[in-house]
N, C-alpha and C positions, 0 to 999 in steps of 0.2 A: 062530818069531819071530826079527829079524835085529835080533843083539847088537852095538851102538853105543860106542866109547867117541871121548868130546871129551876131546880133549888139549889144554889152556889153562891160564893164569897163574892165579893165586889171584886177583888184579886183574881176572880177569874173572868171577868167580865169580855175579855174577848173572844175568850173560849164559848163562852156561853151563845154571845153573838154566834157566832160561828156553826155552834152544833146548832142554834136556831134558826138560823139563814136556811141550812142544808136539810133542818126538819120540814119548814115549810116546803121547799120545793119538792116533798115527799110527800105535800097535801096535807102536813098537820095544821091545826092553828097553833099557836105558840102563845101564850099566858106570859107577858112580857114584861119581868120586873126592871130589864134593863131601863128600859126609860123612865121610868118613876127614877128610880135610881140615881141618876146621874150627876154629880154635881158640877155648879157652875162654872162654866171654863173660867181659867185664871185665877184657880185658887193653888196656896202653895199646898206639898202634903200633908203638913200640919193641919193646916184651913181643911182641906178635903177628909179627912182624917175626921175632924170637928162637925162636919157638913154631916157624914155617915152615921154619925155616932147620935143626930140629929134626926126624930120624927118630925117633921114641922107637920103638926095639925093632924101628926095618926096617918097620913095619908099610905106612905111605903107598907105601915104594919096591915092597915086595911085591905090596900091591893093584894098583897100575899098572901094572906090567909086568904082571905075570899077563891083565890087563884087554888090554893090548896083545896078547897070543899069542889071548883066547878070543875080542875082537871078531868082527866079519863084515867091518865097515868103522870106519876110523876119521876122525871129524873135529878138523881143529886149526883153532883159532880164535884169530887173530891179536887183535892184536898179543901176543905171548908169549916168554919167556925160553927156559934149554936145556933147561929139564926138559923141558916143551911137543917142545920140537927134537929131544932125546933118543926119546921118548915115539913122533913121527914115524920117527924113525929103525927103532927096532926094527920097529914096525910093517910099514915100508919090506922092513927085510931078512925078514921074514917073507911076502913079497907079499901084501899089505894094500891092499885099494884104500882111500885114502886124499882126502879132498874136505877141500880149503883154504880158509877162508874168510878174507879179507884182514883186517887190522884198519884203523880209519880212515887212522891214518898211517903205515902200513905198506908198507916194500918189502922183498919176503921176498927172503933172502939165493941164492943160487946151488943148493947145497945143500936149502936146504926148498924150494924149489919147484921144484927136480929130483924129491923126494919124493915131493910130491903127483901124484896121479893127473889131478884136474882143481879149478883155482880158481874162485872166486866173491868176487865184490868186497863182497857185503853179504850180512848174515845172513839177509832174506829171502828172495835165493836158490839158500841153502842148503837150507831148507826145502819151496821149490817143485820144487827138483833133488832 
């Protein structure tokens, strides 16, 4: 079974679910930072905001990175900030084929799209690819 991780914004966090729900039933495993991720229900956006911005104990950066070395392939899914970019990166120097999916209004920078191996303008196909 060929180990998947989506590197994306918190901002996309449904999206991410979603392309990951629809990978699994494709047979992949999915390297899943959503649930580390997630902060505690009832917090305001601020609070949540503060929560993100928050490693408690290294644990989120750990999961990630590691997620990045044991993938197979990694997809980034625009529109996204450095971590997403970091995320790519390592992947990148680890020779990581890597599949880009654009975000709506998104013009990926020099660098991440030096990265990726091959882009896709819409999340469908990502999926069909």
């Amino acid at each position: 079974m060929l180990k998947v991780y989506i590197a994306s914004s918190f901002k996309n966090i449904h999206a991410v679910r979603l392309l990951a729900k629809s990978m699994r039933e494709m047979g992949y495993e999915i390297l899943d930072w959503t649930l580390k991720a997630t902060p505690p229900e009832g917090l305001n956006a601020a609070k949540r905001r503060e929560w993100m911005d928050t490693d408690h104990g290294g644990e989120v950066f750990s999961f990630c990175a590691s997620a990045c070395k044991q993938a197979d392939f990694i997809i980034y899914l625009g529109t996204s900030g450095q971590d997403a970019g970091v995320e790519v990166g390592i992947s990148y120097g680890l020779q990581k084929p890597i599949l880009g999916i654009l975000g709506p209004l998104e013009s990926a920078g020099l660098m991440l799209h030096g990265a990726c191996t091959c882009w896709v303008d819409h999340i469908e196909h990502a999926v069909q690819f």
